[in-house]
C-alpha positions in Angstrom: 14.9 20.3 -11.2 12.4 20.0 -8.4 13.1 18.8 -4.8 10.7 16.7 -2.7 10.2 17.5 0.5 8.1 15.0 3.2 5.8 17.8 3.2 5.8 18.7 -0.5 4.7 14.9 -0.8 2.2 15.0 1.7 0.8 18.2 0.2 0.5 16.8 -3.1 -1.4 13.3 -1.9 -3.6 15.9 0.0 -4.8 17.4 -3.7 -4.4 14.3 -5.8 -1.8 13.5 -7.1 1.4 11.5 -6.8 5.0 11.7 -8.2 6.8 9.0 -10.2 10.4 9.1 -12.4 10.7 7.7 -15.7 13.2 5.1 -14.6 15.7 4.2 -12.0 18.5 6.1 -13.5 16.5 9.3 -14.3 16.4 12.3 -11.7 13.7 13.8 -13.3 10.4 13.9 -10.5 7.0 14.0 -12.3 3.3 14.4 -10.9 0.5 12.2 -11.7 -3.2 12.6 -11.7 -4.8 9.9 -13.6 -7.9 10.8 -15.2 -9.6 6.9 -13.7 -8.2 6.0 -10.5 -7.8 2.8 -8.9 -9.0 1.9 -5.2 -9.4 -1.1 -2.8 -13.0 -0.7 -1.4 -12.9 -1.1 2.6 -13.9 -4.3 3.2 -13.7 -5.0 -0.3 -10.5 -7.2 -0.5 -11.4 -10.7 -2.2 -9.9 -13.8 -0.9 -10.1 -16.8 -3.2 -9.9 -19.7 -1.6 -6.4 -20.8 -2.2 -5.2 -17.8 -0.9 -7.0 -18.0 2.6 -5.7 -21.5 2.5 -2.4 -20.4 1.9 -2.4 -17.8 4.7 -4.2 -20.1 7.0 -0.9 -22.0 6.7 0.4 -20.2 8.7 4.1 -20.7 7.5 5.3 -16.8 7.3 5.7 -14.2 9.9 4.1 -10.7 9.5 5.7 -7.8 10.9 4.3 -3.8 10.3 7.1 -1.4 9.9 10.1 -3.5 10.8 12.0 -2.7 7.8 10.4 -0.2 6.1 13.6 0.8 3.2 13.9 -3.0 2.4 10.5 -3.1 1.3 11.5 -0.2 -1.2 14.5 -1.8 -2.1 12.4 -4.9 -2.9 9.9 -3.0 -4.9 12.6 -1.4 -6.7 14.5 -4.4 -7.8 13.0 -5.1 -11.0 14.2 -4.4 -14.6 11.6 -1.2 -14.8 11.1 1.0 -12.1 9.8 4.3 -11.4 11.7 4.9 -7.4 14.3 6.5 -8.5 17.0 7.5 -5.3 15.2 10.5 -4.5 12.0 9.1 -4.4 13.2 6.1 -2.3 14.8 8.6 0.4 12.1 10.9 0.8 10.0 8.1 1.3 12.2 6.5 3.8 11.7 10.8 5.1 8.2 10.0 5.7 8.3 6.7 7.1 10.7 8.8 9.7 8.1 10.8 11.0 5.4 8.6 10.9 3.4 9.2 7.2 4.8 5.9 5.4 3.9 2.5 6.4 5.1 -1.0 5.3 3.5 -4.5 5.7 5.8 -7.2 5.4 6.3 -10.8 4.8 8.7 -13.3 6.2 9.6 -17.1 5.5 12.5 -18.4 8.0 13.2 -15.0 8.9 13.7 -13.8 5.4 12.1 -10.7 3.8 9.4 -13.0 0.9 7.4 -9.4 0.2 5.7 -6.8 1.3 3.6 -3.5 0.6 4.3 0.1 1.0 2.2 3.2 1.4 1.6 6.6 2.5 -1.3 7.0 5.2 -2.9 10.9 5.8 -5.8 10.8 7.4 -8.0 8.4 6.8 -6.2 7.9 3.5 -4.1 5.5 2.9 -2.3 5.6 -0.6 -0.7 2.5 -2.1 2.5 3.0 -3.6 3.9 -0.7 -4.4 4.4 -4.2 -3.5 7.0 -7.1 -4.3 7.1 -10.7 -3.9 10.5 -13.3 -4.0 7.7 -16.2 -2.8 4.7 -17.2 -4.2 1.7 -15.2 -2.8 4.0 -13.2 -0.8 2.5 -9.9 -1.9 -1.5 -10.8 -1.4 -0.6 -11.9 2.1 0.5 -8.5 2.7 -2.2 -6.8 0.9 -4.5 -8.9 2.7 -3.1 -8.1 6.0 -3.1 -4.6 5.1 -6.7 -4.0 3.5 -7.7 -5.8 7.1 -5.3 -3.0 9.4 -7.1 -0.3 7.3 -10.4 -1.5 7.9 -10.0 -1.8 11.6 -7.8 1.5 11.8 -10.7 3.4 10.8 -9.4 3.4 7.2 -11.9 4.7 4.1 -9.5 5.5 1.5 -7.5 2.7 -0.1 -6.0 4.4 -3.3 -4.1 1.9 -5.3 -3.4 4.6 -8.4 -3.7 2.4 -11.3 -5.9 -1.0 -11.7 -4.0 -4.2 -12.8 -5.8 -6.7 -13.6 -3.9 -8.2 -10.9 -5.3 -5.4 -8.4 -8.5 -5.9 -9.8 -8.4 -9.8 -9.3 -8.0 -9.1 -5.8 -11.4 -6.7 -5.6 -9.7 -3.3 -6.8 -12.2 -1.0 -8.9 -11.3 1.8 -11.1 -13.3 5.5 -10.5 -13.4 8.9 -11.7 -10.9 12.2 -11.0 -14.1 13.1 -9.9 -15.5 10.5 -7.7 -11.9 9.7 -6.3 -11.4 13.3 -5.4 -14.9 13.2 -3.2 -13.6 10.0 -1.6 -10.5 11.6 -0.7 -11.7 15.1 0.6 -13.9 12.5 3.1 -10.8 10.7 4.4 -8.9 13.4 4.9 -11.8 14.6 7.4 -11.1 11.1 9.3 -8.7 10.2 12.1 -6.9 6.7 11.6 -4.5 5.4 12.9 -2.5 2.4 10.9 0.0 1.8 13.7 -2.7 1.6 16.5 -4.0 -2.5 15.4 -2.4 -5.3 16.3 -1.4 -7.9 13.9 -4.1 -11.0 13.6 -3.7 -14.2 14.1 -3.9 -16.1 10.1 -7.6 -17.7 11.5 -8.8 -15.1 12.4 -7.9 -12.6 9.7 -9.2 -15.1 7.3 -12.5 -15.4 9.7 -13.2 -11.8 9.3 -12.5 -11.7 5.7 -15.1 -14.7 4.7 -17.8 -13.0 7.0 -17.4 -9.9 4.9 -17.5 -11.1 1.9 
C-alpha cells in the first residue's frame, strides 16, 4: 500500500494529478488525472445577486486558517466521502508547513462552512467545501476566488465541474490546456497568506466591477 508524504503530494499536484480513496473506511490511496478538468477563471467567480446580498449582510465572520482540520472534518462528514484518515492527516501535514490553506465561515462563533485547498505556486488546487448554513460554502469560495486574485493567484483548479461549480463561473478544459495553465503557475510567486480579509462591501464592490 502506498504512503503519502507532504512532499509526495506536492510532487504529484506539481505533474497533475491528485489522490482520492474510494470511501471513508477504505485505506486504499489512488491518483487522479481527469481527462477534462475543472477550473475557477481568476476573476471569474459569478456573484448572483442574492448571494452578494447575502454576504453584504454581513452576519458571519471570516477567518483564513484558523481551524484548518475542522474544515476537513466538515468536508468529510457526509454519507460518501473520499478523505479517508490518511488523507485527512497528510493534509493537516501540509497545512503544517504552510502548502494547505482553509477559508472559513462563522455564525455566532460557530464553524457554518468553509473551503480547503492546496496552494504551490501560483496554483492553488481546490480540494473541497461544506456548508451546515445556507450559503455558507459560496461565501467562502467567494472570499477565496477574491484572496487568489489579489495574491497573485492564476490557477484555480477545482478537479471536477458540478453544475454547482459551474453555477458559480467554473469551466471545464482539457488534460491539455489545464496542464499549460499549470506549468504557468507553477512559474509564479503567490502568496495566499499575504492579503488581508475584506470588508463584505467591499469584496462585493470588487466583484460587481469585474464582472
Amino acid at each position: 500500500m502506498m504512503t503519502l508524504t507532504p512532499d509526495l503530494l506536492l510532487h504529484a499536484y506539481s505533474v497533475g494529478v491528485f489522490p482520492m480513496a474510494e470511501s471513508r473506511d477504505d485505506p486504499e490511496v489512488f491518483w487522479v488525472d481527469p481527462k477534462r478538468r475543472g477550473v475557477f477563471p481568476i476573476g471569474g467567480f459569478r456573484l448572483s445577486r442574492s448571494l452578494a446580498k447575502t454576504i453584504r449582510k454581513g452576519d458571519y465572520e471570516v477567518r483564513v486558517n484558523h481551524d484548518f482540520a475542522a474544515v476537513v472534518d466538515g468536508c468529510a462528514d457526509r454519507e460518501e466521502t473520499w478523505i479517508n484518515p490518511e488523507i485527512r492527516d497528510r493534509y493537516i501535514d501540509l497545512h503544517e508547513q504552510g502548502n494547505a490553506h482553509s477559508v472559513e465561515i462563522y455564525h455566532d462563533g460557530d464553524l457554518s462552512g468553509g473551503v480547503y485547498g492546496v496552494s504551490l505556486a501560483g496554483a492553488f488546487f481546490g480540494e473541497s467545501m461544506f456548508s451546515r448554513r445556507r450559503d455558507a460554502s459560496k461565501i467562502a469560495l467567494a472570499y477565496l476566488l477574491d484572496r487568489l486574485e489579489i495574491s497573485g493567484f492564476t490557477l484555480c483548479d477545482t478537479q471536477f465541474l458540478t453544475a454547482h461549480l459551474a453555477s458559480l463561473g467554473a469551466v471545464e478544459i482539457s488534460r491539455a490546456s489545464y496542464r499549460r495553465q499549470l506549468a504557468s503557475a507553477l512559474e509564479v510567486e503567490a502568496d495566499f497568506t499575504a492579503a488581508a480579509v475584506p470588508s463584505p462591501q467591499a469584496l462585493v464592490q470588487r466583484m460587481t466591477q469585474i464582472s
